[in-house]
C-alpha positions in Angstrom: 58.5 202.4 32.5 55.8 201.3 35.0 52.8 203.2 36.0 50.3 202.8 38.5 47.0 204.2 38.8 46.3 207.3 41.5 43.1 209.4 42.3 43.1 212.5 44.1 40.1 212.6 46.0 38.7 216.0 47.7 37.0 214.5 51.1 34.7 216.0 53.7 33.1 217.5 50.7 30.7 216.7 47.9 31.7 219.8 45.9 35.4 219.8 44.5 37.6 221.8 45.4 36.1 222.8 48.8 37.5 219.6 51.1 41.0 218.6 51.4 42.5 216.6 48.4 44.4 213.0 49.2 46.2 211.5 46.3 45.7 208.0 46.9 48.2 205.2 44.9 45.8 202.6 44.2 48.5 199.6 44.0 51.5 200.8 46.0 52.7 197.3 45.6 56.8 196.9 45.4 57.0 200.3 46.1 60.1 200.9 48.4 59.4 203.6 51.7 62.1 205.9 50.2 59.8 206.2 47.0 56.4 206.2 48.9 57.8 209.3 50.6 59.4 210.4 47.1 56.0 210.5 45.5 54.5 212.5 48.7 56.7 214.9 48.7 56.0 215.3 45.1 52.4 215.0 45.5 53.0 217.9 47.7 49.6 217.4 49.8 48.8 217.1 53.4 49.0 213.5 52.4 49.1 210.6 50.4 48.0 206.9 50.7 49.3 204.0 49.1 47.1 200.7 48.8 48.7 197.4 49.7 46.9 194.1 50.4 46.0 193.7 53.2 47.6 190.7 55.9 45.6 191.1 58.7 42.6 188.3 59.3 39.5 189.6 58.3 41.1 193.3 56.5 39.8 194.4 53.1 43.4 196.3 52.2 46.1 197.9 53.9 47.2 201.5 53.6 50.2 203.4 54.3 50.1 207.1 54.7 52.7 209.7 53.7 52.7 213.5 55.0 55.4 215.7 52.5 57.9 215.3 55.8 56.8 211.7 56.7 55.1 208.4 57.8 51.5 208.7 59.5 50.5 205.4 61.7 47.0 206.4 60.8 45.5 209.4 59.7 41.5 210.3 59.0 40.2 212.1 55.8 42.8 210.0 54.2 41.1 206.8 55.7 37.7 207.8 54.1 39.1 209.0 50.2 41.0 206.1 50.1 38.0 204.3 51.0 35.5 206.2 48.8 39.0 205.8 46.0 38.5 201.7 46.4 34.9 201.6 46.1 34.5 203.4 43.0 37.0 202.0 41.1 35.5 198.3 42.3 38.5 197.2 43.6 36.4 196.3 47.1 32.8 196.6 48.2 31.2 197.2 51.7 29.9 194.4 53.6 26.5 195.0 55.0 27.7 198.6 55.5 31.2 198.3 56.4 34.6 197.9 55.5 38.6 197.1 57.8 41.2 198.7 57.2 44.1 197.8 58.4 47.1 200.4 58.8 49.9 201.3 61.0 47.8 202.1 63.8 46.1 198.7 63.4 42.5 198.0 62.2 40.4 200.5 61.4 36.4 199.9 61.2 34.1 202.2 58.5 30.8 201.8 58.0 29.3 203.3 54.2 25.9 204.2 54.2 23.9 206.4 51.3 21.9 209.3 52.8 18.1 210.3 51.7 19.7 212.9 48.9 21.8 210.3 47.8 25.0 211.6 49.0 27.3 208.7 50.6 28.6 208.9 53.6 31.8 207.0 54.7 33.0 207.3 58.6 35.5 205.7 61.0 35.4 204.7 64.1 38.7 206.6 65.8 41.3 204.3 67.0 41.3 203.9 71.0 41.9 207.5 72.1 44.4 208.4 74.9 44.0 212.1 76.7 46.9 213.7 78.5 46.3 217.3 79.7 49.2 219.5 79.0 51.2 220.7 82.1 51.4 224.8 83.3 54.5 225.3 81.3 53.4 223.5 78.1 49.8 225.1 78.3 51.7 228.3 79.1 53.9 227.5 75.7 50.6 227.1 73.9 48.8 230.4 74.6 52.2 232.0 73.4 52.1 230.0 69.9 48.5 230.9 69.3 48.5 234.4 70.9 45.1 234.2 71.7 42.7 233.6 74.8 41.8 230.1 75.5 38.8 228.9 76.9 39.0 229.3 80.5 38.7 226.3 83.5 39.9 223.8 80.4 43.0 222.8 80.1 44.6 222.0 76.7 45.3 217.8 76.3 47.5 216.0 73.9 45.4 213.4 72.3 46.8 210.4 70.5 45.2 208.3 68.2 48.2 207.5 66.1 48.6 210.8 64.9 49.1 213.0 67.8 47.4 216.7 68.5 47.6 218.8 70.5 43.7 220.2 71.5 42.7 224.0 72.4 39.4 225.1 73.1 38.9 228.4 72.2 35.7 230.6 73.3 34.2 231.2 69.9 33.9 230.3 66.3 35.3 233.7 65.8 38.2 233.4 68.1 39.3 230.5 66.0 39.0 232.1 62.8 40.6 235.2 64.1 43.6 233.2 65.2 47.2 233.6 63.7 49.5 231.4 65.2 53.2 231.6 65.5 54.0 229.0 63.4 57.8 228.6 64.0 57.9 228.2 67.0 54.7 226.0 67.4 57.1 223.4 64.7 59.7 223.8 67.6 57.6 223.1 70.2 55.9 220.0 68.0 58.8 218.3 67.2 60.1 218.8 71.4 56.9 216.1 72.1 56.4 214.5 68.9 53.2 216.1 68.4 51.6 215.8 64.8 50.4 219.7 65.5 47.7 221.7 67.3 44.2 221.8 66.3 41.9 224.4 67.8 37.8 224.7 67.9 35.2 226.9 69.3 31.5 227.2 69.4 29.8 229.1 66.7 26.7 231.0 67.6 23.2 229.2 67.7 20.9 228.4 64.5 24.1 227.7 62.5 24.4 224.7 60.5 27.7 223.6 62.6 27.9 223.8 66.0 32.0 224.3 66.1 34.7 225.8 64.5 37.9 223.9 63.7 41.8 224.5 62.5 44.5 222.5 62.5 48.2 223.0 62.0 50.6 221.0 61.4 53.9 222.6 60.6 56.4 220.0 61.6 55.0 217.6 58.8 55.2 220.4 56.4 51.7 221.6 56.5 51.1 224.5 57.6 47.1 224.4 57.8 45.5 221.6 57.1 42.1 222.5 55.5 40.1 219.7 57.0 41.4 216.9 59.0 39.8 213.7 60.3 42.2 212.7 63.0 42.3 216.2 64.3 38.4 216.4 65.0 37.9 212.7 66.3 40.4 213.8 68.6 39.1 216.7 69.5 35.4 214.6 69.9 37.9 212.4 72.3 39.0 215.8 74.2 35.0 217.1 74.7 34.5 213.2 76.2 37.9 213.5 78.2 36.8 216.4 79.4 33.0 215.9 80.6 31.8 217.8 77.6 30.5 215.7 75.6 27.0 216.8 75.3 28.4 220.7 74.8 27.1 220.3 71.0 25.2 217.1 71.4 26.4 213.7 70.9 26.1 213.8 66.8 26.4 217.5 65.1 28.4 218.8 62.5 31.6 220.1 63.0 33.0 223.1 60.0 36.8 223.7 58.9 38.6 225.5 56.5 37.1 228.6 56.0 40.4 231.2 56.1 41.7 228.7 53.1 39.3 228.9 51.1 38.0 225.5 51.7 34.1 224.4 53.1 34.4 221.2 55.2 32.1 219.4 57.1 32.7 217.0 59.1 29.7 214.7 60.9 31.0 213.4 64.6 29.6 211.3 66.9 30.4 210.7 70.1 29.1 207.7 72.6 31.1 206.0 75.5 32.4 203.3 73.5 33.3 204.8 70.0 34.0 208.1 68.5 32.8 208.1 64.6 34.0 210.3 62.0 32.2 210.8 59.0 32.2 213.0 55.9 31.5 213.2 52.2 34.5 212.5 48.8 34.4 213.4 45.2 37.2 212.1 42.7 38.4 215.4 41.3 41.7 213.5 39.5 41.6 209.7 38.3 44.8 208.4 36.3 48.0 207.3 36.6 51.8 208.1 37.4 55.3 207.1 36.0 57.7 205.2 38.5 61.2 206.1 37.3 
């Protein structure tokens, strides 16, 4: 019976248990797509990666990522633990700062870099963004999902980065935490445009360590909030750029999620006119292996 070796590695934290866990399959080599999808399911996470080598000139590996319901061309806090996965167990090693991955979506830069505490940091530069503001009746749709005010004079956008969200600005930290979204019918409307879910932010009040509030759902992939997602805030960085507000919390400042699951994410973004960088922290919290039947 063949195994292969898996970590499960909590990202956007240095504290287990208080990110969001990806299982990462450290060799998903001869593994069909009907199993990688077998093993997500099982895994039963937001997601899971699988580690192939890579083809692309100039790559270090290739990954494939798995939600419980399906395929992800590219998706982010599963781009830095299986980064932060490869690095510890050796398998690559960052050159002068910075590693490719290649995926789906196609090649992803990350640059590693070890802060004054000692706590590493791994980010990603966000694939090539595209903004699309949603239309009255969609927008309309929207504020009946999440059943709260949205920020006013800003139109919701679906951003696309490979995975596709769906960004509402809210008017407060609060408002965002207060939030209870219809979640059946926002799966209905997600699947209509193909949409990988909504993600929503607002700004928290001054002298706190982040300056925004995020959530993200994503019930049509079988998640119904994801406690701290990568894609979902470099595309909400790409909607504050989009949208002329790019200096609303600065160019660089911390962004916070998962608070009504229990979690404490934080995510570092920064924002210029050429790339959007996402960074954050990862700690193994499971290192072994499964059986393949």
């Amino acid at each position: 019976m063949k195994t292969v070796p898996i970590k499960t590695v909590d990202v956007f934290t240095s504290t287990p248990f208080k990110g969001n866990p990806v299982a990462v399959v450290l060799d998903g080599t001869g593994l069909s797509t009907a199993q990688m999808q077998q093993i997500a399911s099982w895994t039963n996470l937001s997601e899971t990666a699988f580690v192939l080598p890579a083809t692309a000139l100039g790559a270090d590996y290739n990954v494939r990522i798995f939600t419980p319901g399906g395929e992800m061309p590219f998706a982010g806090h599963p781009t830095i633990g299986t980064a932060h996965a490869l690095l510890e167990a050796g398998t690559i090693a960052a050159r002068d700062g910075a590693l490719l991955q290649q995926c789906p979506a196609g090649l992803v830069r990350l640059t590693v870099e070890t802060a004054t505490d000692g706590a590493r940091w791994i980010s990603f530069d966000l694939p090539k963004p595209s903004c699309t503001a949603l239309d009255a009746a969609q927008a309309d749709e929207l504020h009946a999902i999440l059943k709260t005010p949205l920020a006013q004079g800003i139109a919701p956008h679906l951003v696309d980065v490979g995975a596709r969200w769906v960004i509402a600005q809210l008017p407060s930290a609060t408002a965002v935490l207060d939030c209870v979204p219809d979640l059946a019918r926002m799966k209905v409307q997600d699947i209509k445009g193909r949409h990988t879910g909504v993600v929503i932010f607002g700004p928290h009040a001054a002298r706190t360590e982040a300056q925004i509030e995020v959530r993200a759902f994503a019930p049509a992939h079988g998640v119904s909030e994801d406690p701290v997602c990568g894609s979902g805030n470099g595309s909400l960085a790409a909607y504050l750029r989009h949208t002329g507000q790019a200096d609303l919390s600065g160019r660089e400042f911390l962004a916070s999620q998962g608070v009504r699951v229990g979690r404490s994410g934080k995510i570092r973004l920064s924002i210029s006119d050429d790339v959007i960088r996402v960074g954050g922290n990862a700690i193994t919290c499971i290192d072994g292996s499964i059986r393949l039947p």
